[in-house]
MARBA-3410 file (N, C-alpha, C, O; in Angstrom, 1 decimal):
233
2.1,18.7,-5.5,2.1,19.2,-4.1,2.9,20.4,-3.9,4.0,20.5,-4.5 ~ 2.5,21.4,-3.1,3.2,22.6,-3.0,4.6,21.8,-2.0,5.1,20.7,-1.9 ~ 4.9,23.2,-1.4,6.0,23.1,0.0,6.4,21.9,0.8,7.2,21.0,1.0 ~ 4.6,23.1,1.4,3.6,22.9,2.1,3.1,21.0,2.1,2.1,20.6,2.7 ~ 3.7,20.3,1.7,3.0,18.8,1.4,3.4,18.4,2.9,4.1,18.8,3.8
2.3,17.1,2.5,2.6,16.4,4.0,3.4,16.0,4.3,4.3,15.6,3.6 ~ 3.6,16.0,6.2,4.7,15.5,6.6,4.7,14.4,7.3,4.0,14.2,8.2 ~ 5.7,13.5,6.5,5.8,12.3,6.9,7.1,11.8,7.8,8.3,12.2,7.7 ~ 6.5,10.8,8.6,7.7,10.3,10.0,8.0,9.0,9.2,7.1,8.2,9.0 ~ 9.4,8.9,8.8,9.8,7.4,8.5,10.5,7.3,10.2,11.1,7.9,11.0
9.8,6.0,10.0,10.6,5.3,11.6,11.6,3.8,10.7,10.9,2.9,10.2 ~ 12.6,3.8,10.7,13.5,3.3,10.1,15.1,3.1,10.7,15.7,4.1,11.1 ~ 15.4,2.1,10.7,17.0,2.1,11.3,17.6,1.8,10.4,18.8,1.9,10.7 ~ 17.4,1.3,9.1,18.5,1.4,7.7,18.5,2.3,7.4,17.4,2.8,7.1 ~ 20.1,2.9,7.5,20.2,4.3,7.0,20.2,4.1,5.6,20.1,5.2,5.1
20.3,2.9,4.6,19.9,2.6,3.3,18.4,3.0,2.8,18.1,3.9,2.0 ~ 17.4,2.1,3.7,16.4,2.6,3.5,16.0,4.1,3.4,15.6,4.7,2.4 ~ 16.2,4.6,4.7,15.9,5.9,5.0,16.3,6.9,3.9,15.6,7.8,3.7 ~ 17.4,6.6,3.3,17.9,7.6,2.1,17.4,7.2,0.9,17.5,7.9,-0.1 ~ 16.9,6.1,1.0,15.8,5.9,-0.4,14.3,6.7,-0.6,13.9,7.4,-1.5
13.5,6.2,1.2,12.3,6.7,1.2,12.5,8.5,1.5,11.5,9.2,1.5 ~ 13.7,9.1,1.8,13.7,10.4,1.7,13.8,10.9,0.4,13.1,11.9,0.1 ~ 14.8,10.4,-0.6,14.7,11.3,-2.2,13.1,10.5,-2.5,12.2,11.3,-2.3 ~ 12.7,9.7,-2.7,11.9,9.1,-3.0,10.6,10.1,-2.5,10.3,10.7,-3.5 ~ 10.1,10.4,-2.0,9.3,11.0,-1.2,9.6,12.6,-1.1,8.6,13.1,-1.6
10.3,13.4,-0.9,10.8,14.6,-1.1,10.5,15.4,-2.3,10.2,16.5,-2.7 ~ 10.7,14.0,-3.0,10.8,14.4,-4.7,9.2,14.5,-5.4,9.0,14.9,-6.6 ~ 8.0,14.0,-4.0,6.9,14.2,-4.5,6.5,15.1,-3.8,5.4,15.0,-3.4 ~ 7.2,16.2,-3.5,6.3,16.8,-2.4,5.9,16.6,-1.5,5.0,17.3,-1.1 ~ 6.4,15.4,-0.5,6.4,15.5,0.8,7.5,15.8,1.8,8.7,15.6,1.4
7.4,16.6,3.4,8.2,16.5,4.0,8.3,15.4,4.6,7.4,14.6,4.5 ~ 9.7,15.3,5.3,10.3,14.4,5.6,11.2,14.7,7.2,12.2,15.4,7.5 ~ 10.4,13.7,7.8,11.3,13.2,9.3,11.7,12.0,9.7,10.9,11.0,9.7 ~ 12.5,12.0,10.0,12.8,10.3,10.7,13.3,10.1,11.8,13.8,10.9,12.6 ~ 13.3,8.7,12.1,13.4,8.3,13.6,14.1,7.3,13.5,13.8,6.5,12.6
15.1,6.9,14.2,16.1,5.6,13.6,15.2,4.1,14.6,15.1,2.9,14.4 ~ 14.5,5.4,16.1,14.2,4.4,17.1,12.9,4.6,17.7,12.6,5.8,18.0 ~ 12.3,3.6,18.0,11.2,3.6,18.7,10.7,4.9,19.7,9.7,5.7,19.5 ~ 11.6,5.0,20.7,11.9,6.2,21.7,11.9,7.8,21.3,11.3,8.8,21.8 ~ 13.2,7.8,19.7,12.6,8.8,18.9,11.4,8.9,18.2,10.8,10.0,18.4
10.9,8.1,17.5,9.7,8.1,16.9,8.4,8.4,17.8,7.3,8.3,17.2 ~ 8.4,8.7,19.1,7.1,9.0,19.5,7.7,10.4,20.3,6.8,11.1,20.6 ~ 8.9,10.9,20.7,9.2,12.0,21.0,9.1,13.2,19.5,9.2,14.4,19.7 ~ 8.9,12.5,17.9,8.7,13.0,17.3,7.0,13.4,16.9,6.4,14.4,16.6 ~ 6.8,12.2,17.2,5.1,11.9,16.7,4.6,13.1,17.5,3.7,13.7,17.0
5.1,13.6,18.8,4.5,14.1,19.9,4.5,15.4,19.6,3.6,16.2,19.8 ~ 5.6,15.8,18.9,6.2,17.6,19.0,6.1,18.1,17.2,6.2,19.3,16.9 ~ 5.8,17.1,16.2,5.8,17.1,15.0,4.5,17.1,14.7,4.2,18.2,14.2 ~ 3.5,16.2,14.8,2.5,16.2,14.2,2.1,15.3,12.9,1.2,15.7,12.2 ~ 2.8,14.1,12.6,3.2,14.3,11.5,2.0,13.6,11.0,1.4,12.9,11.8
1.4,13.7,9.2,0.2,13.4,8.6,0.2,12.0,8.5,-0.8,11.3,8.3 ~ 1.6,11.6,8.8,1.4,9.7,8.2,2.5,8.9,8.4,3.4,9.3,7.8 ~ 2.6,8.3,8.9,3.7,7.4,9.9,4.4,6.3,8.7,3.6,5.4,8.2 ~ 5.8,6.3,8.3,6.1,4.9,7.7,6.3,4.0,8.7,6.9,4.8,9.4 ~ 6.3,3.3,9.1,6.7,2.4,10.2,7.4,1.5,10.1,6.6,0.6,10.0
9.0,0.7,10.0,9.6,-0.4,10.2,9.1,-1.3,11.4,8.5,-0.7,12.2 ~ 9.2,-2.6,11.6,8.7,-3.5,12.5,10.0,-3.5,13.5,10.1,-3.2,14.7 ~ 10.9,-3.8,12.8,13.0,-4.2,13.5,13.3,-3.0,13.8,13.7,-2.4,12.8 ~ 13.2,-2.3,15.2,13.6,-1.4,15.6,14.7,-1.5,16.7,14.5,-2.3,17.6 ~ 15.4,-0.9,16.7,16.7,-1.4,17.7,16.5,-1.7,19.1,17.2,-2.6,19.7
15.1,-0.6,19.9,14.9,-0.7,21.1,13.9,-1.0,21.3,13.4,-0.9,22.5 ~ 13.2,-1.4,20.3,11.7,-1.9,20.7,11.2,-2.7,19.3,11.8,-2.8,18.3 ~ 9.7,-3.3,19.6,8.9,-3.5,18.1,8.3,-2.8,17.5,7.8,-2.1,18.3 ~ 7.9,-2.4,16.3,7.3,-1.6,15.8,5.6,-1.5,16.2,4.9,-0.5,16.4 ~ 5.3,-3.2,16.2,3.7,-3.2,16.8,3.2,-2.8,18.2,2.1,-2.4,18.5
4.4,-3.1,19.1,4.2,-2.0,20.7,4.2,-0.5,20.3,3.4,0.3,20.8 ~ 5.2,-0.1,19.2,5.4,1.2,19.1,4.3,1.4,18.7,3.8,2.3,19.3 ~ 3.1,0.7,17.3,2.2,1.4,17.2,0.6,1.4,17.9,-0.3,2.1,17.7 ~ 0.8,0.4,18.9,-0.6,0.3,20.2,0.5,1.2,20.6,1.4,0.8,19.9 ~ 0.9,2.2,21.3,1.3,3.1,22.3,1.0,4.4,21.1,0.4,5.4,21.6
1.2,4.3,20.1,0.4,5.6,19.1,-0.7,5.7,19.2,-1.1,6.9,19.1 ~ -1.5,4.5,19.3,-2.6,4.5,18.8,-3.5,4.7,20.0,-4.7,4.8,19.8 ~ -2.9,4.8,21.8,-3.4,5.3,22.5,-4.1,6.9,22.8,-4.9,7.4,23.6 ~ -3.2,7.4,21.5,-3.4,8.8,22.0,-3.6,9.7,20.4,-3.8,10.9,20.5 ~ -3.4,8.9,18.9,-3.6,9.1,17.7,-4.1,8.9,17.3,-4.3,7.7,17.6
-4.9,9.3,16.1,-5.1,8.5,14.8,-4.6,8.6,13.5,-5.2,8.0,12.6 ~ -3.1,9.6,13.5,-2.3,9.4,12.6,-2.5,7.7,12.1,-2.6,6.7,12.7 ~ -2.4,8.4,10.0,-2.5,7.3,9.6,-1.1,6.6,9.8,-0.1,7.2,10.0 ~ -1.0,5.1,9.6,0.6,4.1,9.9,0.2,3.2,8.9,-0.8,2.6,9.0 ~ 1.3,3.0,7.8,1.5,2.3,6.8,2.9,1.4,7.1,4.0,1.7,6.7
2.8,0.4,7.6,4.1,-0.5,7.8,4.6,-0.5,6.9,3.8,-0.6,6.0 ~ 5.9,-0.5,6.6,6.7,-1.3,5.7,8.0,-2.1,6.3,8.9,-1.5,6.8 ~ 8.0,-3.6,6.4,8.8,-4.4,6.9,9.3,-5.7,6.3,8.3,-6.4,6.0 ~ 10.0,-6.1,6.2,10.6,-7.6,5.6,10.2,-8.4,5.8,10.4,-9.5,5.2 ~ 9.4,-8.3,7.0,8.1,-9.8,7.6,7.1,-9.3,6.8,6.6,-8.2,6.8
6.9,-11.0,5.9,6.0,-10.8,5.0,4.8,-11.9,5.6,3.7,-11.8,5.1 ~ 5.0,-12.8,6.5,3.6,-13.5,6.9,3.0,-13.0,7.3,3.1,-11.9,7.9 ~ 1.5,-14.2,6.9,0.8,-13.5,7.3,0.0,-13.1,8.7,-1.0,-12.3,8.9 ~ 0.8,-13.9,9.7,0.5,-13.7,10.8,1.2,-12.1,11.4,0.6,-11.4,12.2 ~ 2.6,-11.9,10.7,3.3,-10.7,11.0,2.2,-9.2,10.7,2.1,-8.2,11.4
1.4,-9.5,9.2,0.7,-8.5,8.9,-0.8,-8.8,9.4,-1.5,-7.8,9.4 ~ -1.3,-9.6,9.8,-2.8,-9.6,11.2,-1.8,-8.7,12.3,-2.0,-7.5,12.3 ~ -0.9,-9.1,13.1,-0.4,-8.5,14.3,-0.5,-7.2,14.2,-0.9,-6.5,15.2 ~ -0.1,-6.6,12.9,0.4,-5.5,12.5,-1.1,-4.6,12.6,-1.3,-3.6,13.3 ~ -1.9,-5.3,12.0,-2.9,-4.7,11.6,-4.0,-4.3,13.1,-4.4,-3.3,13.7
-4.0,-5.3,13.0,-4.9,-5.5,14.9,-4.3,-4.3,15.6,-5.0,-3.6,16.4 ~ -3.1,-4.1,15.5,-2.8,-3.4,16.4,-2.9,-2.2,16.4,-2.7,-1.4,17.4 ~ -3.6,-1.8,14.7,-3.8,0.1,14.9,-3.0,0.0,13.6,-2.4,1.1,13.9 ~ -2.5,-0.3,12.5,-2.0,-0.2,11.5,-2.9,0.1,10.4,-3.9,-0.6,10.4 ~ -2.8,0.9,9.7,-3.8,1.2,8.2,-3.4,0.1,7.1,-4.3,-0.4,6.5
-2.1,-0.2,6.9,-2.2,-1.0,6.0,-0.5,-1.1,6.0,0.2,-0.4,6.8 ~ -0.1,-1.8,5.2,1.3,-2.7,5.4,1.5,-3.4,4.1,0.8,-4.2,3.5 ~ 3.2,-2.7,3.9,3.9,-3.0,2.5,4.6,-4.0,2.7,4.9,-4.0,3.9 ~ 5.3,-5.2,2.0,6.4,-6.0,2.2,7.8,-5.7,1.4,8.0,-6.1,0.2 ~ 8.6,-4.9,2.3,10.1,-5.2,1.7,10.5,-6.2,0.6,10.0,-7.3,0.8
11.2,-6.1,-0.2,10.8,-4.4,-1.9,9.9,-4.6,-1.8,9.3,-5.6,-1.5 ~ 9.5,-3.1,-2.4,8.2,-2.4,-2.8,8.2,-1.7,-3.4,9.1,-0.9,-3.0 ~ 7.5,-1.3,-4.6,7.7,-0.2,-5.5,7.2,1.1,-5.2,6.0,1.4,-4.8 ~ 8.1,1.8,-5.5,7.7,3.8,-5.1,6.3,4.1,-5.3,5.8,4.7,-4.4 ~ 5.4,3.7,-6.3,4.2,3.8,-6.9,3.5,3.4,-6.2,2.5,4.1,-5.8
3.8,2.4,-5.7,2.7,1.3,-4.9,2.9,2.2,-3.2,2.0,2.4,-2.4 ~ 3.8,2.4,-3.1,4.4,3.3,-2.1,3.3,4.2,-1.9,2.4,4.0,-1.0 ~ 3.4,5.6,-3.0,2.8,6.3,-2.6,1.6,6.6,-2.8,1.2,7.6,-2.3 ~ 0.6,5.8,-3.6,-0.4,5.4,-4.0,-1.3,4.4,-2.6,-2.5,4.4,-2.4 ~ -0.4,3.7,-1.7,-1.3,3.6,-0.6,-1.1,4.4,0.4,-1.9,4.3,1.3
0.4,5.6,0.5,0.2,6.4,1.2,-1.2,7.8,0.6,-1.3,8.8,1.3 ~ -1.5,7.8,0.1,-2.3,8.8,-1.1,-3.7,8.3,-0.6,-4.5,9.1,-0.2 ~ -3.9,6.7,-0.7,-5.1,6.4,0.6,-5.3,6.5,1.7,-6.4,6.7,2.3 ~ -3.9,6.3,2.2,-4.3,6.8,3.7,-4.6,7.7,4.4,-5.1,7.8,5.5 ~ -4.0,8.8,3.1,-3.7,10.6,4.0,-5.9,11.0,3.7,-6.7,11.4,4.5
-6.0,10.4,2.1,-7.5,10.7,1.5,-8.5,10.5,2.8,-9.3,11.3,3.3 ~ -8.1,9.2,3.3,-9.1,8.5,4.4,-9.3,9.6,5.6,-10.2,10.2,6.1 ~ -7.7,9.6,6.0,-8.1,10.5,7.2,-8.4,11.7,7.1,-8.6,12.3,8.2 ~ -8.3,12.4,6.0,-8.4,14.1,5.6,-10.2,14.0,5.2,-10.8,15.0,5.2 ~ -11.2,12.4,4.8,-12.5,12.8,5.4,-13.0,12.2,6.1,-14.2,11.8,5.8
-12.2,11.9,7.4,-13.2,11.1,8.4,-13.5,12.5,9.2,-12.8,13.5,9.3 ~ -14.7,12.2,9.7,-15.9,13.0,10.6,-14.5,13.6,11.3,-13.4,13.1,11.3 ~ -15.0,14.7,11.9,-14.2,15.3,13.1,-14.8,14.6,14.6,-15.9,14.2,14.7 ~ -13.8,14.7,15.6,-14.0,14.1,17.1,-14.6,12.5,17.1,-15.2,11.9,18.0 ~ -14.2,12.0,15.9,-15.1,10.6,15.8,-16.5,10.9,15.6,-16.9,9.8,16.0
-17.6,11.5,15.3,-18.4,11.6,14.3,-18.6,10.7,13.0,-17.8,11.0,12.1 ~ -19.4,10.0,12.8,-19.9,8.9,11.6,-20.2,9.8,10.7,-20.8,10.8,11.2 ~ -20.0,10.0,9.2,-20.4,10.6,8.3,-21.9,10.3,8.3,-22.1,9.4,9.1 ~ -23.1,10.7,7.6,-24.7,10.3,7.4,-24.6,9.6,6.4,-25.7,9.1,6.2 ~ -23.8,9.4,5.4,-23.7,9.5,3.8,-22.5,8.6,3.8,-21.6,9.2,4.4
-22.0,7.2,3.4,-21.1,7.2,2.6,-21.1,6.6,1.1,-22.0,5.8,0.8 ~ -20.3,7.0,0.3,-20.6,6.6,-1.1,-19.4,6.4,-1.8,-18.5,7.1,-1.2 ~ -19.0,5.8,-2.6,-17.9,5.1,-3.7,-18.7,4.7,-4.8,-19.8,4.2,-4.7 ~ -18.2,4.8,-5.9,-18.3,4.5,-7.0,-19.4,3.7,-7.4,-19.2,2.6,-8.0 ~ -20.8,4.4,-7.2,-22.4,3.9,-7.4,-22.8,3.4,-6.1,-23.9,3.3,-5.7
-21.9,3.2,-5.7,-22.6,2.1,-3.9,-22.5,3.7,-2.8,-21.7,4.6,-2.8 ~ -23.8,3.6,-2.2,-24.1,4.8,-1.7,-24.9,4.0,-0.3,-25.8,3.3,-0.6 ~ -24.4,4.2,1.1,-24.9,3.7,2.2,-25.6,5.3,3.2,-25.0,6.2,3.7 ~ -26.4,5.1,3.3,-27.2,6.2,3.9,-27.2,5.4,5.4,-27.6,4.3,5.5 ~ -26.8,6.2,6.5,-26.6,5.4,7.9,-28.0,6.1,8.5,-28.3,5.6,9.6
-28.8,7.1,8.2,-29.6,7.4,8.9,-30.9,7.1,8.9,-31.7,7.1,9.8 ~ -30.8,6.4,7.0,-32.4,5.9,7.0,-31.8,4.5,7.0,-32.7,3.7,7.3 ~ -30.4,3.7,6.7,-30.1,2.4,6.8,-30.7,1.9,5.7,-31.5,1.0,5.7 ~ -30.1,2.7,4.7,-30.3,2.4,3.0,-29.0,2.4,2.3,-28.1,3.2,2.5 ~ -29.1,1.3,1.5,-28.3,0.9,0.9,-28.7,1.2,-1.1,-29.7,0.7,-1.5
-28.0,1.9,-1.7,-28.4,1.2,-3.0,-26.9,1.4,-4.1,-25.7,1.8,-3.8 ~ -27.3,1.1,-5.1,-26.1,0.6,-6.3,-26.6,0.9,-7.6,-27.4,0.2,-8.3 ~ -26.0,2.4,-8.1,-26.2,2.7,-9.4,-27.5,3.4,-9.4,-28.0,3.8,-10.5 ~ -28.3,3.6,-7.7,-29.3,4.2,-7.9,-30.9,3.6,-7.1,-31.9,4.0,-6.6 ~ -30.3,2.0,-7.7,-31.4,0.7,-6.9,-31.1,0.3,-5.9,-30.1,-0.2,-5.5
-32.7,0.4,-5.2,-32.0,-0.3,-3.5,-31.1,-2.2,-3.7,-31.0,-3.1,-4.5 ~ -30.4,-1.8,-2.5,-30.3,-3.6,-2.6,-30.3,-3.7,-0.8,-29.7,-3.1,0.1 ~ -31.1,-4.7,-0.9,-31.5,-5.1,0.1,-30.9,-6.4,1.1,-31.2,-7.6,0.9 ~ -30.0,-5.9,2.1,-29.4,-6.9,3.2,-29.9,-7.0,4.1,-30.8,-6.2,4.5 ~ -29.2,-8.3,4.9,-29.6,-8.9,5.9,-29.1,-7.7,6.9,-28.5,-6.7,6.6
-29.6,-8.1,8.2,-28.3,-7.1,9.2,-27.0,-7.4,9.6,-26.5,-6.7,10.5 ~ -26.3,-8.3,9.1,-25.2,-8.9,9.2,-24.6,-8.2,8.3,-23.6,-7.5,8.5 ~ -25.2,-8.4,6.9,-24.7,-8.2,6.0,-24.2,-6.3,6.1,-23.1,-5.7,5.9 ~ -25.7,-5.7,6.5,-25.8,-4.3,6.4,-24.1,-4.0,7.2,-23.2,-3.6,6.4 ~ -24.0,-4.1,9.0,-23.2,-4.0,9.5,-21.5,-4.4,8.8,-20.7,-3.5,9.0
-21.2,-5.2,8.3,-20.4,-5.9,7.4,-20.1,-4.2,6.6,-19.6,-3.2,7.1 ~ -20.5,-4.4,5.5,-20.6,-3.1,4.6,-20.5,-1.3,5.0,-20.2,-0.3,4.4 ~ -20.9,-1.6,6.5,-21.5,-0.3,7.4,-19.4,-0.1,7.4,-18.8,0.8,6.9 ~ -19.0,-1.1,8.1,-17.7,-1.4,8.9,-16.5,-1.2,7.8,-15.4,-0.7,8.1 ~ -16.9,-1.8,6.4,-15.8,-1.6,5.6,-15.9,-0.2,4.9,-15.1,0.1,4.0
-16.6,0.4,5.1,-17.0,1.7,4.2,-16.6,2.6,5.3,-15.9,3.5,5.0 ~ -16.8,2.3,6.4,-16.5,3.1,7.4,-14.8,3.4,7.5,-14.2,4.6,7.6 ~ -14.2,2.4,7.5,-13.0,2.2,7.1,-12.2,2.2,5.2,-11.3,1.4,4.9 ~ -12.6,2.8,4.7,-12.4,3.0,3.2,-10.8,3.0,3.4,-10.1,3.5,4.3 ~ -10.4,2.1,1.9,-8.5,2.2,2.6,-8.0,1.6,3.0,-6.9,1.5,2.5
-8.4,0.8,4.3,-7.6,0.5,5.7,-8.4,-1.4,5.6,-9.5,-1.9,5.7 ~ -7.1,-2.1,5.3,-7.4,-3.5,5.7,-8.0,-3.6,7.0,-7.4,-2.9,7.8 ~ -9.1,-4.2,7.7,-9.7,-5.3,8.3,-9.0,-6.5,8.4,-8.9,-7.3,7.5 ~ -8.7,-6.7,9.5,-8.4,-8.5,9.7,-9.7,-8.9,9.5,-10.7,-8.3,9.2 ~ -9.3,-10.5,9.6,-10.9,-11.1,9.8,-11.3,-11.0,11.8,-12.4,-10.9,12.4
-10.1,-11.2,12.3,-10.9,-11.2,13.6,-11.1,-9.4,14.0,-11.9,-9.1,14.9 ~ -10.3,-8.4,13.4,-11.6,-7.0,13.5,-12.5,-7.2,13.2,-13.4,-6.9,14.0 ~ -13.0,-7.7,12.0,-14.6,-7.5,11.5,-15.2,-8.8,12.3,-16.4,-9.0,11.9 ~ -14.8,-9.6,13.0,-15.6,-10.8,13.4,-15.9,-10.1,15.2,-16.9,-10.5,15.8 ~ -15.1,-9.4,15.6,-14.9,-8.9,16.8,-16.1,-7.6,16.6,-17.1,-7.7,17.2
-15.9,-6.5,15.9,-16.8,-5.5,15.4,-18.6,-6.0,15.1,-19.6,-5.4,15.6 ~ -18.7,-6.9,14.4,-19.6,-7.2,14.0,-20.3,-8.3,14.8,-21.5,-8.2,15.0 ~ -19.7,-9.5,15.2,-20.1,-10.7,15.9,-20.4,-10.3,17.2,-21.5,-10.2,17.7 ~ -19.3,-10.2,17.7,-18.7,-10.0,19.0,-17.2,-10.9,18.9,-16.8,-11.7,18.1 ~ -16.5,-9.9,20.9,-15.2,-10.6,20.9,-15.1,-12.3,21.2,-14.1,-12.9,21.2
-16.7,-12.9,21.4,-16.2,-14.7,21.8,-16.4,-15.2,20.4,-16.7,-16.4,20.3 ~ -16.3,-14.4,19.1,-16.3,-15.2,17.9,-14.8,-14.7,17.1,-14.7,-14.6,15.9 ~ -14.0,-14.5,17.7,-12.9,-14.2,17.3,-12.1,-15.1,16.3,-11.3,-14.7,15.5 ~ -12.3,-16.6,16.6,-11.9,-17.2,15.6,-12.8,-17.7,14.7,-12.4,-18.7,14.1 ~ -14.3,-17.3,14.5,-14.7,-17.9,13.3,-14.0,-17.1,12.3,-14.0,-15.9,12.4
-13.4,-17.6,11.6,-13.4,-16.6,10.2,-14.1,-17.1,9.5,-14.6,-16.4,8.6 ~ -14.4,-18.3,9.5,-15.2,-18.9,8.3,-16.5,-18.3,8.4,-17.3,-19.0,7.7 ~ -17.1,-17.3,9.1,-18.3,-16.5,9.5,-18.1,-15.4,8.4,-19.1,-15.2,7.7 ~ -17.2,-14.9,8.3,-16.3,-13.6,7.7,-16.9,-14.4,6.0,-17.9,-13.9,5.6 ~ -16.4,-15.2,5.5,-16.2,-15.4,4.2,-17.6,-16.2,3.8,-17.8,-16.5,2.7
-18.4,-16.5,4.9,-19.8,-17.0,3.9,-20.4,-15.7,3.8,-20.5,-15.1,2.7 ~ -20.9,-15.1,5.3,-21.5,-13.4,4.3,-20.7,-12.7,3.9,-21.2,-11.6,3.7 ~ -19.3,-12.7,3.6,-18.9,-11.3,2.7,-19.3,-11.5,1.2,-19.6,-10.7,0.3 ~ -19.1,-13.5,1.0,-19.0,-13.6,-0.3,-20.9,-13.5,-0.8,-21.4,-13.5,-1.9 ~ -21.7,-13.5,0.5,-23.3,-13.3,0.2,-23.3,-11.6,-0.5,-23.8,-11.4,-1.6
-22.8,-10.7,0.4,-22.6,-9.4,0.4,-22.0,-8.8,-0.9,-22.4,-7.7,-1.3 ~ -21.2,-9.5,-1.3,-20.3,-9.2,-2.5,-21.7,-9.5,-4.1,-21.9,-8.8,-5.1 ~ -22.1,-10.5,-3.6,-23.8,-10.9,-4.5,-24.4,-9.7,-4.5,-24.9,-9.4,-5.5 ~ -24.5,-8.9,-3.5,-25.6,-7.6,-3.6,-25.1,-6.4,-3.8,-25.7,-5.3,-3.9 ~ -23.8,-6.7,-4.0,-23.2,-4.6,-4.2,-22.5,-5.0,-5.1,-22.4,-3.9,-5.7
-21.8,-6.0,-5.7,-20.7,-6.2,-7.1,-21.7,-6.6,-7.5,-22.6,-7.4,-7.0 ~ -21.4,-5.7,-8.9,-21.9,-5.8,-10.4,-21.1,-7.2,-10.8,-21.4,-7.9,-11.7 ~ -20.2,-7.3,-10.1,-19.3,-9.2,-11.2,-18.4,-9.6,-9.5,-17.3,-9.3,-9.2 ~ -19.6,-10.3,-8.7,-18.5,-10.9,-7.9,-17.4,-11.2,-7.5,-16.9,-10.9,-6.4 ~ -16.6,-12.0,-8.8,-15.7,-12.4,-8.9,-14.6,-11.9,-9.1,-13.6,-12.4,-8.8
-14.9,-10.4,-10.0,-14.3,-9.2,-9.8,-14.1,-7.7,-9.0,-13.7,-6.6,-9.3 ~ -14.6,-8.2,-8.0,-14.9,-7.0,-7.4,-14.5,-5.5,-7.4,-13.5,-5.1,-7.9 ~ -15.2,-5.1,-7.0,-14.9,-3.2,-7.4,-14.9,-2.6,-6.3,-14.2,-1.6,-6.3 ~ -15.5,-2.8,-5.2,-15.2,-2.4,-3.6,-14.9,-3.2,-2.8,-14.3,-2.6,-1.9 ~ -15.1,-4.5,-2.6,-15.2,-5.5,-1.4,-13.2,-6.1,-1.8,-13.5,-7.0,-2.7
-12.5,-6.2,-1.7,-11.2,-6.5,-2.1,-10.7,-7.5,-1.0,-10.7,-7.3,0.2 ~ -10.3,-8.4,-1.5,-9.6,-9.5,-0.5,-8.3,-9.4,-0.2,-7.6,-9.1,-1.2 ~ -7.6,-9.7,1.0,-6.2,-9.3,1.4,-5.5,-10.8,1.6,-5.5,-11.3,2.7 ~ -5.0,-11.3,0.7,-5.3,-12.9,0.8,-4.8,-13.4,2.6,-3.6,-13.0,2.9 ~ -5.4,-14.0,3.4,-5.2,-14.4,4.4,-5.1,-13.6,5.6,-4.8,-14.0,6.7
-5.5,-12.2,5.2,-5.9,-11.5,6.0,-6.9,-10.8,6.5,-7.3,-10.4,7.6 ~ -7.6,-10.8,5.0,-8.5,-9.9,5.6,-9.3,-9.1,4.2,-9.6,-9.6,3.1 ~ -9.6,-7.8,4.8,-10.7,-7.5,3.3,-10.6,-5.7,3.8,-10.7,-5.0,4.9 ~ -10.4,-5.3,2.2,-10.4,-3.5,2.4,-11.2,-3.1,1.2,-11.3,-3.3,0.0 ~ -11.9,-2.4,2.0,-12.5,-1.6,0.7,-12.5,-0.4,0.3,-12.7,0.7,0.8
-12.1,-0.8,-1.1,-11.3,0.1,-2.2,-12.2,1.6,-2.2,-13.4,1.6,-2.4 ~ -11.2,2.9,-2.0,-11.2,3.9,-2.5,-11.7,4.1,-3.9,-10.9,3.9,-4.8 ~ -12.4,4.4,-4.1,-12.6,5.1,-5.6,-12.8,6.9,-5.8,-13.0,7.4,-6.9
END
């Protein structure tokens, strides 16, 4: 990365942390701002710009997940949590609320910036003004949204419309965990918010028609108890 690399807002009140993810981060070529507090972190977000948000949840004057529904009012800066709440209710909250994806305190630098590296990818090609791409494609799986063709390696494969929309929703989102009640809310509707068990009979139908080895998957990826992202290639 030149200078010029992205700039990133750690929102952080360990001044421990903060002096980690600054050499840590610096040292790849990214800039670097931080916010100790909620209040700063959106007076920065505002006047900065910044490409990708770290987010702490334990912020001195607020939560991190209000902090990020009040971002997500007016952004779509990507936001990668990193926080010491590791359930999995802490990371659905997280997520529902406008989060791209969420690390658990320790975490390794690699893994660090390898899902920051997805996030910045994702939003550097989503459509401009919210525009749907016509085309999305990964690694053989190629979804054409205009003719509402699907194929793998070249050969159609043929879904249900559950299924289609399912696939439509996580491709659309490449990267970025899905809860089960986003994709049950997206897809279903909001009064099926707690089937999940809706979620895991067609994904694992769906996973039959685009994995080459089910059981291994290569795009459809499980977030154990949360949810499902599909992998960047």
């Amino acid at each position: 990365m030149s200078e010029a690399g992205p700039l990133v807002l750690v929102v952080e009140d360990e001044p421990q942390m903060r002096r980690f993810l600054r050499a840590s981060l610096t040292s790849h070529g990214y800039r670097f701002a931080e916010a100790e507090t909620a209040a700063a972190a959106l007076a920065l977000a505002s006047s900065q710009h910044p490409d990708l948000i770290l987010m702490d949840l334990g912020l001195p004057d607020g939560d991190g997940i209000e902090l990020t529904r009040r971002l997500r009012e007016w952004t779509r800066v990507p936001i990668v949590v990193i926080s010491a709440r590791g359930r999995e209710d802490d990371k659905v909250t997280a997520l529902d609320a406008g989060a791209d994806d969420y690390l658990t305190k320790p975490f390794g630098v690699n893994e660090l910036l390898a899902r920051m590296r997805v996030a910045l990818r994702h939003a550097a090609t989503a459509a401009p003004d919210g525009a749907t791409k016509a085309v999305l494609e990964s690694g053989g799986l190629r979804v054409d949204l205009v003719r509402r063709e699907v194929t793998r390696d070249g050969a159609a494969v043929h879904l249900t419309p559950i299924e289609y929309k399912l696939l439509v929703l996580l491709a659309q989102n490449v990267g970025k965990v899905l809860t089960h009640r986003q994709i049950l809310k997206d897809v279903w509707g909001p009064s099926y918010a707690n089937q999940s068990h809706y979620v895991r009979v067609h994904m694992a139908e769906l996973r039959k028609k685009v994995e080459a080895d089910p059981a291994r998957p290569r795009h459809i990826v499980t977030e154990q108890g949360v949810g499902y992202r599909f992998r960047d290639e």
